[in-house]
N, C-alpha and C positions, 0 to 999 in steps of 0.2 A: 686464456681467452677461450670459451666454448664456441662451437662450432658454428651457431647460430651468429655470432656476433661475428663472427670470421666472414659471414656471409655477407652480413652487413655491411661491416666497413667494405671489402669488396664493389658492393654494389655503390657505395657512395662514390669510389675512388675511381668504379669504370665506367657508370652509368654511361655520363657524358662521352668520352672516347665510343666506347661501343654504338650507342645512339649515332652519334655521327657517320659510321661506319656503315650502319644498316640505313640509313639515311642517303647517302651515297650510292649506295647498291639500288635498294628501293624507290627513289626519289617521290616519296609520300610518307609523311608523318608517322598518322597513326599506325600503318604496317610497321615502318619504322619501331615505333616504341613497343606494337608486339610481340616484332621480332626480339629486342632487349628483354624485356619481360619472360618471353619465354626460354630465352637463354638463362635467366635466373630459374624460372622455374626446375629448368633439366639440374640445374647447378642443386639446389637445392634437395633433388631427390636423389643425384651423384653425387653428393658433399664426399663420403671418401673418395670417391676415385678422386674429386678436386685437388683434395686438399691430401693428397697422398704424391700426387703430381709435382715434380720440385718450380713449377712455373703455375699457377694458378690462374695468372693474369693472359697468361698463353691459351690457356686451358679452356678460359671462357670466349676467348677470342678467334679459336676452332671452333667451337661449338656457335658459336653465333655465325660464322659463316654458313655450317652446316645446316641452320634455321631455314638463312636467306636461300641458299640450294634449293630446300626443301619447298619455300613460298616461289619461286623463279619453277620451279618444278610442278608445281599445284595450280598454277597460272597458264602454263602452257599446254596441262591437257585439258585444261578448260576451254581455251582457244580452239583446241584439235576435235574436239565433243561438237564446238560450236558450228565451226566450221563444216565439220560433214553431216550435222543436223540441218542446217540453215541454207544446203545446196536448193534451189529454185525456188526461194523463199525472197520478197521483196526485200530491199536495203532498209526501208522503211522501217519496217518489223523490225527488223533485225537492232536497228540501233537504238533500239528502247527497250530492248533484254537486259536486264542485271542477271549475267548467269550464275555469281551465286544464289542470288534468291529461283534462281530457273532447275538448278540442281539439287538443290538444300533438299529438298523433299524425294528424289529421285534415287539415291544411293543406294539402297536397298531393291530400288525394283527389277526385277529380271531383264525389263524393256534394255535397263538403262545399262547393267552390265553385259548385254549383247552391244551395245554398240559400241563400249568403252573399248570391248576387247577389238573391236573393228576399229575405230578409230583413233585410238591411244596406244593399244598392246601391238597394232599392225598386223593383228591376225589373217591370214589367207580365211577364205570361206569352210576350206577342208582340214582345217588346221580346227576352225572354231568347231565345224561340226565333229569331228574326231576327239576334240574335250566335252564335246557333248553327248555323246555317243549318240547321231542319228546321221542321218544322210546329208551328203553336199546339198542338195535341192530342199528339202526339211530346213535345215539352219538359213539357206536363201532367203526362204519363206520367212520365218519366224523376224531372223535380219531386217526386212522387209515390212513387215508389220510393224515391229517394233518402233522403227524410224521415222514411219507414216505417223503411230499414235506420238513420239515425241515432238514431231512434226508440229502436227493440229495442237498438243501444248503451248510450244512456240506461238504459233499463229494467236493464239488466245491471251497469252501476255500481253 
């Protein structure tokens, strides 16, 4: 049997099991089924180490945990972004954010990696300005702006 087909029947045999699994953890479908999914995917681009593994069925049942880790993890600096963006910002505002469509776009900007390091990484202000090479009072600043201009983003959602 070629490896591809190895894949397959796999996926027919665990789908279901694994789905329910991430299902449980997730308590939402389609996360759910992306999680599954992307558990194939990794499988797929790891076929040997899978299938070199004397449990296969084990093998993807790690790896789908480590999905859900990864989605329970991507969730929570989401929360943590939101949270110290959204400080003296109405409730109002605030629960009509989808923050991944509030983020999607922001990843790359310098604003946005200033304040992840602030409130995700837990950076001190002397810790960030020392990766930056300028002053405590410089990175304040910059800190400072940054937050304001993701700020008034917020506010315009």
């Amino acid at each position: 049997m070629e490896i591809d087909e190895k894949i397959e029947q796999l996926y027919r045999e665990m789908y279901e099991l694994l789905y329910a699994y991430a299902y449980s953890a997730l308590h939402d479908h389609a996360q759910a089924e992306d999680a599954v999914q992307d558990t194939f995917r990794i499988a797929c681009a790891k076929r040997t180490e899978l299938f070199s593994c004397p449990n296969p069925n084990g093998w993807l049942r790690i790896t789908l945990k480590h999905v859900i880790y990864g989605l329970w993890h991507k969730d929570s600096n989401k929360e943590k972004l939101l949270t110290y963006l959204t400080a003296n910002i109405e409730q109002s505002v605030i629960d009509e954010i989808d923050v991944d469509v509030l983020f999607s776009d922001m990843a790359d900007s310098e604003e946005y990696q200033l304040i992840k390091r602030i409130a995700i990484d837990e950076f001190s202000m002397s810790e960030l300005a020392r990766e930056l090479g300028i002053s405590v009072e410089a990175c304040k600043k910059r800190v400072q702006r940054a937050r304001k201009r993701l700020q008034r983003k917020i506010r315009r959602k």
